[in-house]
N, C-alpha and C positions, 0 to 999 in steps of 0.2 A: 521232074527234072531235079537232079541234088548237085549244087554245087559246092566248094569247101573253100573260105576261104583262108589264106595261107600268113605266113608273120605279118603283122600287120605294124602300124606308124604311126613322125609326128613329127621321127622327133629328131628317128630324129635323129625323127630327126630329124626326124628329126631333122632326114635328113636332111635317114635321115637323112629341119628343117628343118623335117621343118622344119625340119623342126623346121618354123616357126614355122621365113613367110609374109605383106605391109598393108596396104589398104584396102587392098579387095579379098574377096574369098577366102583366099590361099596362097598368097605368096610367100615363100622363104621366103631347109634346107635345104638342119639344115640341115638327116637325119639327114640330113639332114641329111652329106650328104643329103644332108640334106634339107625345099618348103614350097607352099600354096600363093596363086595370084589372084583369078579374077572372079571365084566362086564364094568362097564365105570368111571374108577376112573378120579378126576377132580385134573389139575398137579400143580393147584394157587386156590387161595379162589374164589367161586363162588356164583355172586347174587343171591337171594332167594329172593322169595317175593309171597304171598297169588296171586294168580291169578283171585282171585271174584269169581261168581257164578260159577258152575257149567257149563261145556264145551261137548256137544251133535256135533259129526261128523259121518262120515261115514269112516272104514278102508280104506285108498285109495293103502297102502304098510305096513306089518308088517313084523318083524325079533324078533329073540330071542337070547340072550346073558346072559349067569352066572345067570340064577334063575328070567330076567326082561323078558318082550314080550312089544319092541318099534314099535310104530306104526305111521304111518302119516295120520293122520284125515281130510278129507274135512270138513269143516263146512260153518257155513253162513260167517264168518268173513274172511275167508280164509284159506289156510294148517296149519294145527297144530301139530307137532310131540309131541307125550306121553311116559311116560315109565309107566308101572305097573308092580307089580307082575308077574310072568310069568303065562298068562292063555292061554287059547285056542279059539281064535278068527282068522275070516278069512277077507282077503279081500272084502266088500260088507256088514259085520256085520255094524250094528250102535250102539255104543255105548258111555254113558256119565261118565263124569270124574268129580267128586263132588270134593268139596275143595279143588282144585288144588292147587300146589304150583309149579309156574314158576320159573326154573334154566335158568340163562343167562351163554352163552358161555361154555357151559358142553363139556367136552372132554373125549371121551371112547374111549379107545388106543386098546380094544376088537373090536372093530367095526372100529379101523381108522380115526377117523371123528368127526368133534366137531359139535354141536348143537348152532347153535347162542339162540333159546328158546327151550326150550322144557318144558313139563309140567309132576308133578311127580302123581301119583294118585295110588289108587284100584278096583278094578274091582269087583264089590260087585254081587252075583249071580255065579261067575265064579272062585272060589277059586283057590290058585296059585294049581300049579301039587302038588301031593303028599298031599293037605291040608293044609298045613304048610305055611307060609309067607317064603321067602328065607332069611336065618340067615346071617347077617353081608353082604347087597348084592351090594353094592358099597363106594367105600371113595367117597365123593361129596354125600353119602345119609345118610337116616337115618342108626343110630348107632345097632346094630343086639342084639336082645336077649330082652333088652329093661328092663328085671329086674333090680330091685333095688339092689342094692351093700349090701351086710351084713354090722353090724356097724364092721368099722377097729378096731384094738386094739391100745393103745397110750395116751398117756397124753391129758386131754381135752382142748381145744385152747381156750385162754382167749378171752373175750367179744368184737366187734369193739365198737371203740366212736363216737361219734357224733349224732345227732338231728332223721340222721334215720337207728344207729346200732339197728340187733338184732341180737336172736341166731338162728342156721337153725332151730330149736324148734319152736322160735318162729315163723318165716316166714310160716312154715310149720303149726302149729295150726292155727295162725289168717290169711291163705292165701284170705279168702272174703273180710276183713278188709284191707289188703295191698295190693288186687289187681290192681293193673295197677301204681304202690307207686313204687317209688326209694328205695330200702333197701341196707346197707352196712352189708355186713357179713363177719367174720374173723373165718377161719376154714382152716382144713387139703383136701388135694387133696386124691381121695381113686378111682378113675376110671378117664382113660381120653381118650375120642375117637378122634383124631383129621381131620379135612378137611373132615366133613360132611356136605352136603349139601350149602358151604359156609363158614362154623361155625364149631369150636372145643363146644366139650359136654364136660362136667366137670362133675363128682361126689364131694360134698364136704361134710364133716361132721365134728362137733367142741364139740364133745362128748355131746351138750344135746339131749334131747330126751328119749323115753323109747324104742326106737328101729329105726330098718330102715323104718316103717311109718311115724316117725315125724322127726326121728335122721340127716336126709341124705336128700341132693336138688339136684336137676340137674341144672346146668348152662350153657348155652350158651354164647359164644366169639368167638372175634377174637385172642385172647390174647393166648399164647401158657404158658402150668404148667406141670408139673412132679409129678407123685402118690409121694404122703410122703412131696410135700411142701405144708408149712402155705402160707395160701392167704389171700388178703383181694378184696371181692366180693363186686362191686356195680353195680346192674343194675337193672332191671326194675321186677317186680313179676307178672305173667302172671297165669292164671287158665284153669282148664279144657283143656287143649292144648294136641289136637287130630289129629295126622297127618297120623292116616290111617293104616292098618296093622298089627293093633295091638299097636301102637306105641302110645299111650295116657300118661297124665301127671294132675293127680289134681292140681299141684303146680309146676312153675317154675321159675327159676330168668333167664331172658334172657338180650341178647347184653348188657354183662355185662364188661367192666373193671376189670380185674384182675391183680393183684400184687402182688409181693411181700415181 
């Protein structure tokens, strides 16, 4: 039996969640969009990082925890422990993990046991039980649900300054034009998931916009904010940011600096 698995996550989403993800397992996002609740929460900020291509093993040991199914992969390179989705795979299946994203030192307090690597992914072909991606399915993943925030109500947050202020409006329309650009943004905090997949998710919005299409960004940090504080947002504008599960992002500002 060959299964494939398909964009994978965190972060974030992420969503993404988880990106992140709080105390247990997996709770957010935020990919985030998206994060993780009661299967393997991670108890300090944990590294994340793209894993490269695509990751082909064979099951050599699987288990299932809080809505994930962890597995230890033989491959050419050596054992490789995964998390996905919870599907239904056996020992002996082969199956490949697209767009990985490698967690360093993951600690699931559900299972006992910290992961020095593990790799986050989807199982594409093999839908979690139920159809459903598992909502909010560890802190250290991506963030659960992964919708966009309505716009809040509130006074609109005056403009950041400097060379590369804009408005979430703008970041948000011209995201082709700012992608991979440092942008400074000054706006209200309106969702916050924290310790997904390494990274707190942010919602910000600074009342422009004509809605939660253009109105409202997701942010990743390590910087920790409170719904209802002004912040001033600088980091980097990324696109298209697809972590799997649902957890997709046309537009976001990541490992950003927050303040303030």
């Amino acid at each position: 039996m060959r299964l494939t698995v398909s964009n994978a996550l965190v972060a974030v989403i992420l969503s993404a969640a988880a990106v992140a993800c709080t105390a247990n397992d997996h709770g957010t996002a935020a990919a985030a969009t998206a994060a993780p609740s009661a299967a393997a929460s991670s108890t300090a900020p944990t590294p994340v990082r793209n894993a490269g291509p695509p990751v082909t093993g064979t099951v050599a040991e699987t288990m299932d925890a809080a809505g994930y199914t962890y597995a230890r992969l033989t491959t050419a390179q050596g054992d490789q422990w995964a998390a996905i989705p919870q599907a239904q795979i056996k020992v002996g299946d082969t199956v490949t993990i697209q767009n990985p994203m490698m967690v360093d030192g993951f600690q699931s307090p559900t299972l006992k046991r910290t992961f020095e690597h593990i790799l986050f992914g989807t199982l594409a072909g093999a839908p979690p039980l139920g159809g459903q991606p598992p909502s909010n399915p560890h802190p250290g993943m991506m963030p659960g649900a992964g919708a966009t925030p309505t716009i809040a109500s509130g006074a609109p947050v005056s403009r950041a300054v400097g060379p590369d202020a804009h408005t979430v409006a703008q970041v948000v329309q011209g995201k082709d034009a700012l992608a991979d650009k440092t942008v400074t943004v000054h706006a209200r905090v309106v969702k916050y998931n924290g310790g997904i997949m390494g990274k707190n998710w942010v919602h910000v919005q600074d009342g422009s916009g004509t809605g939660p299409s253009d109105g409202d960004i997701l942010v990743t940090t390590t910087d920790t904010a409170a719904v209802g504080d002004v912040v001033t947002v600088k980091g980097v504008v990324h696109t298209n940011r697809d972590f799997g599960s649902g957890y997709s992002y046309p537009v976001m500002i990541e490992d950003a600096k927050v303040t303030k």
